[in-house]
DRENTILUM-577248 format. One record per residue (C-alpha): residue number from 1; x, y, z. Coordinates in Angstrom, 2 decimals. Layout:
<sites>
   k       u       v       w
 NUM       X       Y       Z
...
</sites>
This chain:
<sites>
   k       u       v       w
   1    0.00    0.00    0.00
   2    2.75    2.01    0.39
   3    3.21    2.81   -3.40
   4   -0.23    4.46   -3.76
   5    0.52    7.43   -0.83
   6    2.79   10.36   -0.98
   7    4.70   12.07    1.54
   8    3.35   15.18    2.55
   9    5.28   17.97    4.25
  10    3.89   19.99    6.69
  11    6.28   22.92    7.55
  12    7.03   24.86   10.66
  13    5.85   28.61   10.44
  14    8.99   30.44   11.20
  15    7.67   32.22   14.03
  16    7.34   28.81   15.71
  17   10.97   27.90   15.15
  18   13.21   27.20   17.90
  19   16.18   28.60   18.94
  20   19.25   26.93   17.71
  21   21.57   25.26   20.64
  22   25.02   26.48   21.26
  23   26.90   23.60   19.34
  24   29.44   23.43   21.65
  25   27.57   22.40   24.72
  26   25.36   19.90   22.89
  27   25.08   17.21   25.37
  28   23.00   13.90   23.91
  29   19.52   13.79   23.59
  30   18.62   17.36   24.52
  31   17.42   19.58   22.14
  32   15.24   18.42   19.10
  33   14.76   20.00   15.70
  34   11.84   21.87   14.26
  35    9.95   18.68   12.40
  36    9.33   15.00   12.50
  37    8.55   12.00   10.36
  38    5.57    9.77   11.23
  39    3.51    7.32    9.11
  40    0.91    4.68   10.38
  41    0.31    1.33   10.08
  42   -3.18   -0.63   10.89
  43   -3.99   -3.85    9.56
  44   -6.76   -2.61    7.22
  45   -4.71    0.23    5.62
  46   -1.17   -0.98    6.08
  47    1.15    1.96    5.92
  48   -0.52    5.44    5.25
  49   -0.82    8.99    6.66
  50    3.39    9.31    5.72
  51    4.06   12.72    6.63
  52    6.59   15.58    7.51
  53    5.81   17.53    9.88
  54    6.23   20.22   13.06
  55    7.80   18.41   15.54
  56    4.45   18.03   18.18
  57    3.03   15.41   20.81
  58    1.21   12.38   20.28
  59   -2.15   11.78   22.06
  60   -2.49    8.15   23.23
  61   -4.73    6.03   24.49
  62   -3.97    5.25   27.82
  63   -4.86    1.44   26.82
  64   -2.16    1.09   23.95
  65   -0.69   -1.82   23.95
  66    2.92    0.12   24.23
  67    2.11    1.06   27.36
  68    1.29   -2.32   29.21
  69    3.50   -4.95   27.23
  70    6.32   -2.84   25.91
  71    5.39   -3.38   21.99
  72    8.07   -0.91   21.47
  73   11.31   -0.97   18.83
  74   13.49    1.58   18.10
  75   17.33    2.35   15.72
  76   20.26    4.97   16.49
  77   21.79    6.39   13.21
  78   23.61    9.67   12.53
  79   23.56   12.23    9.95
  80   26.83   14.57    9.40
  81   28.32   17.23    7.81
  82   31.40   18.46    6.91
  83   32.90   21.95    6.01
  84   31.48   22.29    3.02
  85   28.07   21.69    3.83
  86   27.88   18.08    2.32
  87   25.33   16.23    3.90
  88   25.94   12.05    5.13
  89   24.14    8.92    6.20
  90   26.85    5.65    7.67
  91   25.27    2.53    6.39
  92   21.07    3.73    6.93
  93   20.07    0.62    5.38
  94   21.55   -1.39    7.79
  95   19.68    0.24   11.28
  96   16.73   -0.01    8.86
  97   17.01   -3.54    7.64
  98   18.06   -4.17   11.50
  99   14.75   -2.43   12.85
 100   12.92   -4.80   10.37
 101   14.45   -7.86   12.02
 102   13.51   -6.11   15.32
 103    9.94   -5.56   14.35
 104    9.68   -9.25   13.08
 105   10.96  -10.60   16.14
 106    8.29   -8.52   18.51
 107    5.23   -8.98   16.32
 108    5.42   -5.65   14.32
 109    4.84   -5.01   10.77
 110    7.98   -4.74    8.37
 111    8.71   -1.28    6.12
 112   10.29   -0.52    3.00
 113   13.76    0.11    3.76
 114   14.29    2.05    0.12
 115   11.06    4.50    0.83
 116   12.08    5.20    4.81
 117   15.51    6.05    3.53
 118   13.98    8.99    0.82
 119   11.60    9.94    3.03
 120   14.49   10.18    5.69
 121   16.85   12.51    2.98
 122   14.04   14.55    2.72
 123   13.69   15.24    6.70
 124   17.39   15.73    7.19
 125   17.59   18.14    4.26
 126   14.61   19.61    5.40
 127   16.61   20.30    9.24
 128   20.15   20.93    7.66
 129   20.92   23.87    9.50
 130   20.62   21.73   12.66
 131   23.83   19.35   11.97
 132   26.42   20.66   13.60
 133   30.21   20.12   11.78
 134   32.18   20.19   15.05
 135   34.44   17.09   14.96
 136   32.87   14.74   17.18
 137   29.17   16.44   16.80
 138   26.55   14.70   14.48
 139   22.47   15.24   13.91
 140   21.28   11.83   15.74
 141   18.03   10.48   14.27
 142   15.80    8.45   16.27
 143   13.66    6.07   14.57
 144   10.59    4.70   16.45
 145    8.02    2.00   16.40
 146    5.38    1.71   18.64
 147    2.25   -0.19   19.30
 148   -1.06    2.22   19.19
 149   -4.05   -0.05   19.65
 150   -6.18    0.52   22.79
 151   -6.84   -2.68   24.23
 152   -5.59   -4.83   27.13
 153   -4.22   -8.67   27.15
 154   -1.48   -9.86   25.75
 155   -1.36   -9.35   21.63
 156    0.39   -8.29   18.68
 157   -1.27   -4.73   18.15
 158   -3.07   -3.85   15.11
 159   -2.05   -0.48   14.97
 160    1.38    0.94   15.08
 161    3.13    4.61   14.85
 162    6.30    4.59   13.31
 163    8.29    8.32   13.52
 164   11.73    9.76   13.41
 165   13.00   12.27   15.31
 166   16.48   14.29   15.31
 167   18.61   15.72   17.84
 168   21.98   17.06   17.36
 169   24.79   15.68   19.96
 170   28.09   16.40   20.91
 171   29.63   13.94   22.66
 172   27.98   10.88   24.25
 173   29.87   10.41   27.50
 174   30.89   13.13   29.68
 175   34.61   11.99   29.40
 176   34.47   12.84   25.52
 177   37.14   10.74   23.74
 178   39.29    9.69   27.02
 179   38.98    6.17   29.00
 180   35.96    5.28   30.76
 181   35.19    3.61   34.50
 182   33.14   -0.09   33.65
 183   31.12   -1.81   36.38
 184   31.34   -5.50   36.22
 185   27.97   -6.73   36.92
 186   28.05  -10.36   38.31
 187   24.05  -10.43   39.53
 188   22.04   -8.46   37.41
 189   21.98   -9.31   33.40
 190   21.02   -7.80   30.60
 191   19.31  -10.75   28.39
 192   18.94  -14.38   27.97
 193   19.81  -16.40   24.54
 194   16.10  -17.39   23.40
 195   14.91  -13.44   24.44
 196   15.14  -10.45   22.73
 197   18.63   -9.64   23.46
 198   19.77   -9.65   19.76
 199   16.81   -7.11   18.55
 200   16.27   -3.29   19.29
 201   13.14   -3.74   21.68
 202   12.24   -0.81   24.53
 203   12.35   -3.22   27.28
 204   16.23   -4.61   26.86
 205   16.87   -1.05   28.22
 206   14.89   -1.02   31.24
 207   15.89   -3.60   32.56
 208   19.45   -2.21   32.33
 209   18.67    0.95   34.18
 210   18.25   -0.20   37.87
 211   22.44   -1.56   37.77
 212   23.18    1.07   35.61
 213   22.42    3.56   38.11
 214   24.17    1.36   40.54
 215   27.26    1.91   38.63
 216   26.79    5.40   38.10
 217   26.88    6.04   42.31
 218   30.15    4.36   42.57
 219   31.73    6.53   39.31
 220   31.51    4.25   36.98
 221   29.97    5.68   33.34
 222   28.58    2.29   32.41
 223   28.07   -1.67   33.25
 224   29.92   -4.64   31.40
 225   27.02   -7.06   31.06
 226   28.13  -11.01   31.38
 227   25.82  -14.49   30.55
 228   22.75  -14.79   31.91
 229   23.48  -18.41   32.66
 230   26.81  -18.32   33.80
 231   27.51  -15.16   34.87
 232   31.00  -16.03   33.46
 233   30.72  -14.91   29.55
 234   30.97  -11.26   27.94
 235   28.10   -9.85   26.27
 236   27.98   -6.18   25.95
 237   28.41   -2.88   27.58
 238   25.87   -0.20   28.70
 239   23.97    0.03   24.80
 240   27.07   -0.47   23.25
 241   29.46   -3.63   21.97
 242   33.02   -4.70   23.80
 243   36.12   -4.98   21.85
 244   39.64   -6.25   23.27
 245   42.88   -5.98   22.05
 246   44.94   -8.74   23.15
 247   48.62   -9.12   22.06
 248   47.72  -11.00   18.78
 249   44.34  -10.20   17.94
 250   41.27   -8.05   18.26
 251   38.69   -9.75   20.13
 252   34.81   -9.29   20.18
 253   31.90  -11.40   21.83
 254   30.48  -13.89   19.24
 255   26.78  -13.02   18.53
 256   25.10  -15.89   19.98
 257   21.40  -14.66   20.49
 258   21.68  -12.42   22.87
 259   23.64   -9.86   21.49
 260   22.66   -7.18   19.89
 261   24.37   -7.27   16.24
 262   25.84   -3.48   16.44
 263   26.04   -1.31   12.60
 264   29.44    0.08   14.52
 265   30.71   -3.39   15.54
 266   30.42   -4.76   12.13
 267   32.46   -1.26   10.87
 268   34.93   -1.76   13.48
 269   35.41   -5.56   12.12
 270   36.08   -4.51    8.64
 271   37.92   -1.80    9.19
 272   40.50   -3.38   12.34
 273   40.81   -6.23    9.21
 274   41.76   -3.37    6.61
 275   44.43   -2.42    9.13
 276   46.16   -6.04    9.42
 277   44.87   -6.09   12.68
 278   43.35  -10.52   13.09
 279   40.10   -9.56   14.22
 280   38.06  -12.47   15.91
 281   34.51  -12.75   17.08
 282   34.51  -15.67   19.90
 283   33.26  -16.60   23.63
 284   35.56  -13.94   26.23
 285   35.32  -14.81   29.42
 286   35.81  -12.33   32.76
 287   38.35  -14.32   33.81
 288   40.25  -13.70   30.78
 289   39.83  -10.39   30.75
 290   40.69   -9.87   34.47
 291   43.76  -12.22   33.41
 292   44.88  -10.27   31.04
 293   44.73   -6.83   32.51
 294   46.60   -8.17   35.18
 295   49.32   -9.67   33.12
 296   49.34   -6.73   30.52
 297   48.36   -8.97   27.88
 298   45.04   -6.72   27.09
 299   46.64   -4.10   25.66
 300   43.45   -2.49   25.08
 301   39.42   -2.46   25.42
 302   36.50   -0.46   23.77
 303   33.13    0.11   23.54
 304   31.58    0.88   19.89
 305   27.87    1.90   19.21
 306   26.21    4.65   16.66
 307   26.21    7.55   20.06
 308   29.66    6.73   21.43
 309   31.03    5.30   17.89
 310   34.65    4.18   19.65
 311   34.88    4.76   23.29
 312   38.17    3.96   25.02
 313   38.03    1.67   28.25
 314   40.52    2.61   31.35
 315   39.06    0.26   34.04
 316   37.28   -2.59   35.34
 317   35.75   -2.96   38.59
 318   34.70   -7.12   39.52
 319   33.97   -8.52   42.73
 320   35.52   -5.13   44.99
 321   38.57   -4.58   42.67
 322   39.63   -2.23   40.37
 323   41.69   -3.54   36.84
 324   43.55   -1.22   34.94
 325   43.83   -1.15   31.44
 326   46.53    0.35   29.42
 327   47.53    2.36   32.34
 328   44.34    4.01   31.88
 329   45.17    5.50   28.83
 330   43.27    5.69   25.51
 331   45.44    3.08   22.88
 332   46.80    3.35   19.41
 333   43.99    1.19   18.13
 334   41.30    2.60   19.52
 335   42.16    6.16   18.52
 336   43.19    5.22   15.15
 337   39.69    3.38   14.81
 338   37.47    6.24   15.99
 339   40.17    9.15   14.16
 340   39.37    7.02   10.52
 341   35.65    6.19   11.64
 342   34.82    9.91   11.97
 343   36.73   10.63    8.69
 344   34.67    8.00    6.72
 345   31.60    9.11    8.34
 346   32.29   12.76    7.66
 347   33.41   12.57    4.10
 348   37.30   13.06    4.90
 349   38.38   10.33    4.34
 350   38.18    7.68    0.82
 351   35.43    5.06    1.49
 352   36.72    1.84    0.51
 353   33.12    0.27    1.75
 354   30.99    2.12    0.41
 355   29.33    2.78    4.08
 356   28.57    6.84    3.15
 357   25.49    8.21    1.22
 358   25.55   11.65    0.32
 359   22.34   13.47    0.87
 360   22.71   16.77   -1.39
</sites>
Protein backbone atom coordinates (compact mmCIF):
# COMPACT_ATOMS: atom_id res chain seq x y z
CA UNK A 1 0.00 0.00 0.00
CA UNK A 2 2.75 2.01 0.39
CA UNK A 3 3.21 2.81 -3.40
CA UNK A 4 -0.23 4.46 -3.76
CA UNK A 5 0.52 7.43 -0.83
CA UNK A 6 2.79 10.36 -0.98
CA UNK A 7 4.70 12.07 1.54
CA UNK A 8 3.35 15.18 2.55
CA UNK A 9 5.28 17.97 4.25
CA UNK A 10 3.89 19.99 6.69
CA UNK A 11 6.28 22.92 7.55
CA UNK A 12 7.03 24.86 10.66
CA UNK A 13 5.85 28.61 10.44
CA UNK A 14 8.99 30.44 11.20
CA UNK A 15 7.67 32.22 14.03
CA UNK A 16 7.34 28.81 15.71
CA UNK A 17 10.97 27.90 15.15
CA UNK A 18 13.21 27.20 17.90
CA UNK A 19 16.18 28.60 18.94
CA UNK A 20 19.25 26.93 17.71
CA UNK A 21 21.57 25.26 20.64
CA UNK A 22 25.02 26.48 21.26
CA UNK A 23 26.90 23.60 19.34
CA UNK A 24 29.44 23.43 21.65
CA UNK A 25 27.57 22.40 24.72
CA UNK A 26 25.36 19.90 22.89
CA UNK A 27 25.08 17.21 25.37
CA UNK A 28 23.00 13.90 23.91
CA UNK A 29 19.52 13.79 23.59
CA UNK A 30 18.62 17.36 24.52
CA UNK A 31 17.42 19.58 22.14
CA UNK A 32 15.24 18.42 19.10
CA UNK A 33 14.76 20.00 15.70
CA UNK A 34 11.84 21.87 14.26
CA UNK A 35 9.95 18.68 12.40
CA UNK A 36 9.33 15.00 12.50
CA UNK A 37 8.55 12.00 10.36
CA UNK A 38 5.57 9.77 11.23
CA UNK A 39 3.51 7.32 9.11
CA UNK A 40 0.91 4.68 10.38
CA UNK A 41 0.31 1.33 10.08
CA UNK A 42 -3.18 -0.63 10.89
CA UNK A 43 -3.99 -3.85 9.56
CA UNK A 44 -6.76 -2.61 7.22
CA UNK A 45 -4.71 0.23 5.62
CA UNK A 46 -1.17 -0.98 6.08
CA UNK A 47 1.15 1.96 5.92
CA UNK A 48 -0.52 5.44 5.25
CA UNK A 49 -0.82 8.99 6.66
CA UNK A 50 3.39 9.31 5.72
CA UNK A 51 4.06 12.72 6.63
CA UNK A 52 6.59 15.58 7.51
CA UNK A 53 5.81 17.53 9.88
CA UNK A 54 6.23 20.22 13.06
CA UNK A 55 7.80 18.41 15.54
CA UNK A 56 4.45 18.03 18.18
CA UNK A 57 3.03 15.41 20.81
CA UNK A 58 1.21 12.38 20.28
CA UNK A 59 -2.15 11.78 22.06
CA UNK A 60 -2.49 8.15 23.23
CA UNK A 61 -4.73 6.03 24.49
CA UNK A 62 -3.97 5.25 27.82
CA UNK A 63 -4.86 1.44 26.82
CA UNK A 64 -2.16 1.09 23.95
CA UNK A 65 -0.69 -1.82 23.95
CA UNK A 66 2.92 0.12 24.23
CA UNK A 67 2.11 1.06 27.36
CA UNK A 68 1.29 -2.32 29.21
CA UNK A 69 3.50 -4.95 27.23
CA UNK A 70 6.32 -2.84 25.91
CA UNK A 71 5.39 -3.38 21.99
CA UNK A 72 8.07 -0.91 21.47
CA UNK A 73 11.31 -0.97 18.83
CA UNK A 74 13.49 1.58 18.10
CA UNK A 75 17.33 2.35 15.72
CA UNK A 76 20.26 4.97 16.49
CA UNK A 77 21.79 6.39 13.21
CA UNK A 78 23.61 9.67 12.53
CA UNK A 79 23.56 12.23 9.95
CA UNK A 80 26.83 14.57 9.40
CA UNK A 81 28.32 17.23 7.81
CA UNK A 82 31.40 18.46 6.91
CA UNK A 83 32.90 21.95 6.01
CA UNK A 84 31.48 22.29 3.02
CA UNK A 85 28.07 21.69 3.83
CA UNK A 86 27.88 18.08 2.32
CA UNK A 87 25.33 16.23 3.90
CA UNK A 88 25.94 12.05 5.13
CA UNK A 89 24.14 8.92 6.20
CA UNK A 90 26.85 5.65 7.67
CA UNK A 91 25.27 2.53 6.39
CA UNK A 92 21.07 3.73 6.93
CA UNK A 93 20.07 0.62 5.38
CA UNK A 94 21.55 -1.39 7.79
CA UNK A 95 19.68 0.24 11.28
CA UNK A 96 16.73 -0.01 8.86
CA UNK A 97 17.01 -3.54 7.64
CA UNK A 98 18.06 -4.17 11.50
CA UNK A 99 14.75 -2.43 12.85
CA UNK A 100 12.92 -4.80 10.37
CA UNK A 101 14.45 -7.86 12.02
CA UNK A 102 13.51 -6.11 15.32
CA UNK A 103 9.94 -5.56 14.35
CA UNK A 104 9.68 -9.25 13.08
CA UNK A 105 10.96 -10.60 16.14
CA UNK A 106 8.29 -8.52 18.51
CA UNK A 107 5.23 -8.98 16.32
CA UNK A 108 5.42 -5.65 14.32
CA UNK A 109 4.84 -5.01 10.77
CA UNK A 110 7.98 -4.74 8.37
CA UNK A 111 8.71 -1.28 6.12
CA UNK A 112 10.29 -0.52 3.00
CA UNK A 113 13.76 0.11 3.76
CA UNK A 114 14.29 2.05 0.12
CA UNK A 115 11.06 4.50 0.83
CA UNK A 116 12.08 5.20 4.81
CA UNK A 117 15.51 6.05 3.53
CA UNK A 118 13.98 8.99 0.82
CA UNK A 119 11.60 9.94 3.03
CA UNK A 120 14.49 10.18 5.69
CA UNK A 121 16.85 12.51 2.98
CA UNK A 122 14.04 14.55 2.72
CA UNK A 123 13.69 15.24 6.70
CA UNK A 124 17.39 15.73 7.19
CA UNK A 125 17.59 18.14 4.26
CA UNK A 126 14.61 19.61 5.40
CA UNK A 127 16.61 20.30 9.24
CA UNK A 128 20.15 20.93 7.66
CA UNK A 129 20.92 23.87 9.50
CA UNK A 130 20.62 21.73 12.66
CA UNK A 131 23.83 19.35 11.97
CA UNK A 132 26.42 20.66 13.60
CA UNK A 133 30.21 20.12 11.78
CA UNK A 134 32.18 20.19 15.05
CA UNK A 135 34.44 17.09 14.96
CA UNK A 136 32.87 14.74 17.18
CA UNK A 137 29.17 16.44 16.80
CA UNK A 138 26.55 14.70 14.48
CA UNK A 139 22.47 15.24 13.91
CA UNK A 140 21.28 11.83 15.74
CA UNK A 141 18.03 10.48 14.27
CA UNK A 142 15.80 8.45 16.27
CA UNK A 143 13.66 6.07 14.57
CA UNK A 144 10.59 4.70 16.45
CA UNK A 145 8.02 2.00 16.40
CA UNK A 146 5.38 1.71 18.64
CA UNK A 147 2.25 -0.19 19.30
CA UNK A 148 -1.06 2.22 19.19
CA UNK A 149 -4.05 -0.05 19.65
CA UNK A 150 -6.18 0.52 22.79
CA UNK A 151 -6.84 -2.68 24.23
CA UNK A 152 -5.59 -4.83 27.13
CA UNK A 153 -4.22 -8.67 27.15
CA UNK A 154 -1.48 -9.86 25.75
CA UNK A 155 -1.36 -9.35 21.63
CA UNK A 156 0.39 -8.29 18.68
CA UNK A 157 -1.27 -4.73 18.15
CA UNK A 158 -3.07 -3.85 15.11
CA UNK A 159 -2.05 -0.48 14.97
CA UNK A 160 1.38 0.94 15.08
CA UNK A 161 3.13 4.61 14.85
CA UNK A 162 6.30 4.59 13.31
CA UNK A 163 8.29 8.32 13.52
CA UNK A 164 11.73 9.76 13.41
CA UNK A 165 13.00 12.27 15.31
CA UNK A 166 16.48 14.29 15.31
CA UNK A 167 18.61 15.72 17.84
CA UNK A 168 21.98 17.06 17.36
CA UNK A 169 24.79 15.68 19.96
CA UNK A 170 28.09 16.40 20.91
CA UNK A 171 29.63 13.94 22.66
CA UNK A 172 27.98 10.88 24.25
CA UNK A 173 29.87 10.41 27.50
CA UNK A 174 30.89 13.13 29.68
CA UNK A 175 34.61 11.99 29.40
CA UNK A 176 34.47 12.84 25.52
CA UNK A 177 37.14 10.74 23.74
CA UNK A 178 39.29 9.69 27.02
CA UNK A 179 38.98 6.17 29.00
CA UNK A 180 35.96 5.28 30.76
CA UNK A 181 35.19 3.61 34.50
CA UNK A 182 33.14 -0.09 33.65
CA UNK A 183 31.12 -1.81 36.38
CA UNK A 184 31.34 -5.50 36.22
CA UNK A 185 27.97 -6.73 36.92
CA UNK A 186 28.05 -10.36 38.31
CA UNK A 187 24.05 -10.43 39.53
CA UNK A 188 22.04 -8.46 37.41
CA UNK A 189 21.98 -9.31 33.40
CA UNK A 190 21.02 -7.80 30.60
CA UNK A 191 19.31 -10.75 28.39
CA UNK A 192 18.94 -14.38 27.97
CA UNK A 193 19.81 -16.40 24.54
CA UNK A 194 16.10 -17.39 23.40
CA UNK A 195 14.91 -13.44 24.44
CA UNK A 196 15.14 -10.45 22.73
CA UNK A 197 18.63 -9.64 23.46
CA UNK A 198 19.77 -9.65 19.76
CA UNK A 199 16.81 -7.11 18.55
CA UNK A 200 16.27 -3.29 19.29
CA UNK A 201 13.14 -3.74 21.68
CA UNK A 202 12.24 -0.81 24.53
CA UNK A 203 12.35 -3.22 27.28
CA UNK A 204 16.23 -4.61 26.86
CA UNK A 205 16.87 -1.05 28.22
CA UNK A 206 14.89 -1.02 31.24
CA UNK A 207 15.89 -3.60 32.56
CA UNK A 208 19.45 -2.21 32.33
CA UNK A 209 18.67 0.95 34.18
CA UNK A 210 18.25 -0.20 37.87
CA UNK A 211 22.44 -1.56 37.77
CA UNK A 212 23.18 1.07 35.61
CA UNK A 213 22.42 3.56 38.11
CA UNK A 214 24.17 1.36 40.54
CA UNK A 215 27.26 1.91 38.63
CA UNK A 216 26.79 5.40 38.10
CA UNK A 217 26.88 6.04 42.31
CA UNK A 218 30.15 4.36 42.57
CA UNK A 219 31.73 6.53 39.31
CA UNK A 220 31.51 4.25 36.98
CA UNK A 221 29.97 5.68 33.34
CA UNK A 222 28.58 2.29 32.41
CA UNK A 223 28.07 -1.67 33.25
CA UNK A 224 29.92 -4.64 31.40
CA UNK A 225 27.02 -7.06 31.06
CA UNK A 226 28.13 -11.01 31.38
CA UNK A 227 25.82 -14.49 30.55
CA UNK A 228 22.75 -14.79 31.91
CA UNK A 229 23.48 -18.41 32.66
CA UNK A 230 26.81 -18.32 33.80
CA UNK A 231 27.51 -15.16 34.87
CA UNK A 232 31.00 -16.03 33.46
CA UNK A 233 30.72 -14.91 29.55
CA UNK A 234 30.97 -11.26 27.94
CA UNK A 235 28.10 -9.85 26.27
CA UNK A 236 27.98 -6.18 25.95
CA UNK A 237 28.41 -2.88 27.58
CA UNK A 238 25.87 -0.20 28.70
CA UNK A 239 23.97 0.03 24.80
CA UNK A 240 27.07 -0.47 23.25
CA UNK A 241 29.46 -3.63 21.97
CA UNK A 242 33.02 -4.70 23.80
CA UNK A 243 36.12 -4.98 21.85
CA UNK A 244 39.64 -6.25 23.27
CA UNK A 245 42.88 -5.98 22.05
CA UNK A 246 44.94 -8.74 23.15
CA UNK A 247 48.62 -9.12 22.06
CA UNK A 248 47.72 -11.00 18.78
CA UNK A 249 44.34 -10.20 17.94
CA UNK A 250 41.27 -8.05 18.26
CA UNK A 251 38.69 -9.75 20.13
CA UNK A 252 34.81 -9.29 20.18
CA UNK A 253 31.90 -11.40 21.83
CA UNK A 254 30.48 -13.89 19.24
CA UNK A 255 26.78 -13.02 18.53
CA UNK A 256 25.10 -15.89 19.98
CA UNK A 257 21.40 -14.66 20.49
CA UNK A 258 21.68 -12.42 22.87
CA UNK A 259 23.64 -9.86 21.49
CA UNK A 260 22.66 -7.18 19.89
CA UNK A 261 24.37 -7.27 16.24
CA UNK A 262 25.84 -3.48 16.44
CA UNK A 263 26.04 -1.31 12.60
CA UNK A 264 29.44 0.08 14.52
CA UNK A 265 30.71 -3.39 15.54
CA UNK A 266 30.42 -4.76 12.13
CA UNK A 267 32.46 -1.26 10.87
CA UNK A 268 34.93 -1.76 13.48
CA UNK A 269 35.41 -5.56 12.12
CA UNK A 270 36.08 -4.51 8.64
CA UNK A 271 37.92 -1.80 9.19
CA UNK A 272 40.50 -3.38 12.34
CA UNK A 273 40.81 -6.23 9.21
CA UNK A 274 41.76 -3.37 6.61
CA UNK A 275 44.43 -2.42 9.13
CA UNK A 276 46.16 -6.04 9.42
CA UNK A 277 44.87 -6.09 12.68
CA UNK A 278 43.35 -10.52 13.09
CA UNK A 279 40.10 -9.56 14.22
CA UNK A 280 38.06 -12.47 15.91
CA UNK A 281 34.51 -12.75 17.08
CA UNK A 282 34.51 -15.67 19.90
CA UNK A 283 33.26 -16.60 23.63
CA UNK A 284 35.56 -13.94 26.23
CA UNK A 285 35.32 -14.81 29.42
CA UNK A 286 35.81 -12.33 32.76
CA UNK A 287 38.35 -14.32 33.81
CA UNK A 288 40.25 -13.70 30.78
CA UNK A 289 39.83 -10.39 30.75
CA UNK A 290 40.69 -9.87 34.47
CA UNK A 291 43.76 -12.22 33.41
CA UNK A 292 44.88 -10.27 31.04
CA UNK A 293 44.73 -6.83 32.51
CA UNK A 294 46.60 -8.17 35.18
CA UNK A 295 49.32 -9.67 33.12
CA UNK A 296 49.34 -6.73 30.52
CA UNK A 297 48.36 -8.97 27.88
CA UNK A 298 45.04 -6.72 27.09
CA UNK A 299 46.64 -4.10 25.66
CA UNK A 300 43.45 -2.49 25.08
CA UNK A 301 39.42 -2.46 25.42
CA UNK A 302 36.50 -0.46 23.77
CA UNK A 303 33.13 0.11 23.54
CA UNK A 304 31.58 0.88 19.89
CA UNK A 305 27.87 1.90 19.21
CA UNK A 306 26.21 4.65 16.66
CA UNK A 307 26.21 7.55 20.06
CA UNK A 308 29.66 6.73 21.43
CA UNK A 309 31.03 5.30 17.89
CA UNK A 310 34.65 4.18 19.65
CA UNK A 311 34.88 4.76 23.29
CA UNK A 312 38.17 3.96 25.02
CA UNK A 313 38.03 1.67 28.25
CA UNK A 314 40.52 2.61 31.35
CA UNK A 315 39.06 0.26 34.04
CA UNK A 316 37.28 -2.59 35.34
CA UNK A 317 35.75 -2.96 38.59
CA UNK A 318 34.70 -7.12 39.52
CA UNK A 319 33.97 -8.52 42.73
CA UNK A 320 35.52 -5.13 44.99
CA UNK A 321 38.57 -4.58 42.67
CA UNK A 322 39.63 -2.23 40.37
CA UNK A 323 41.69 -3.54 36.84
CA UNK A 324 43.55 -1.22 34.94
CA UNK A 325 43.83 -1.15 31.44
CA UNK A 326 46.53 0.35 29.42
CA UNK A 327 47.53 2.36 32.34
CA UNK A 328 44.34 4.01 31.88
CA UNK A 329 45.17 5.50 28.83
CA UNK A 330 43.27 5.69 25.51
CA UNK A 331 45.44 3.08 22.88
CA UNK A 332 46.80 3.35 19.41
CA UNK A 333 43.99 1.19 18.13
CA UNK A 334 41.30 2.60 19.52
CA UNK A 335 42.16 6.16 18.52
CA UNK A 336 43.19 5.22 15.15
CA UNK A 337 39.69 3.38 14.81
CA UNK A 338 37.47 6.24 15.99
CA UNK A 339 40.17 9.15 14.16
CA UNK A 340 39.37 7.02 10.52
CA UNK A 341 35.65 6.19 11.64
CA UNK A 342 34.82 9.91 11.97
CA UNK A 343 36.73 10.63 8.69
CA UNK A 344 34.67 8.00 6.72
CA UNK A 345 31.60 9.11 8.34
CA UNK A 346 32.29 12.76 7.66
CA UNK A 347 33.41 12.57 4.10
CA UNK A 348 37.30 13.06 4.90
CA UNK A 349 38.38 10.33 4.34
CA UNK A 350 38.18 7.68 0.82
CA UNK A 351 35.43 5.06 1.49
CA UNK A 352 36.72 1.84 0.51
CA UNK A 353 33.12 0.27 1.75
CA UNK A 354 30.99 2.12 0.41
CA UNK A 355 29.33 2.78 4.08
CA UNK A 356 28.57 6.84 3.15
CA UNK A 357 25.49 8.21 1.22
CA UNK A 358 25.55 11.65 0.32
CA UNK A 359 22.34 13.47 0.87
CA UNK A 360 22.71 16.77 -1.39
Amino acid sequence: MWDEIEVAVEKCAENEMKRKPDPANLGFGKYFTDHMFRMTWSREKGWHDAKICPYQNFSMDPAALVFHYAQAIFEGMKAFKNEDGQLYFFRPEKNFERMNNSAQRMCMPRFPVDQVIRALKALVYLERDWVPTEYGSALYMRPTMIAAQPALGVQPANLFYFYIILTPVGAYYKEGFNPTKIYVSDEYTRAAKGGVGNVKAAGNYAASIYMSEIAKKEGYSQVLWLDAKEHRYVEEVGTSNIFFKFKNELVTPSLSGSILPGITRDSTLKLADSFGVKAVERAVSIDEVIAGAESGDLEEAFATGTAAVISPIGEFFYKGKSYSVNDNKVGALSERLYTELQEIQHGEREDPFKWVMKLN
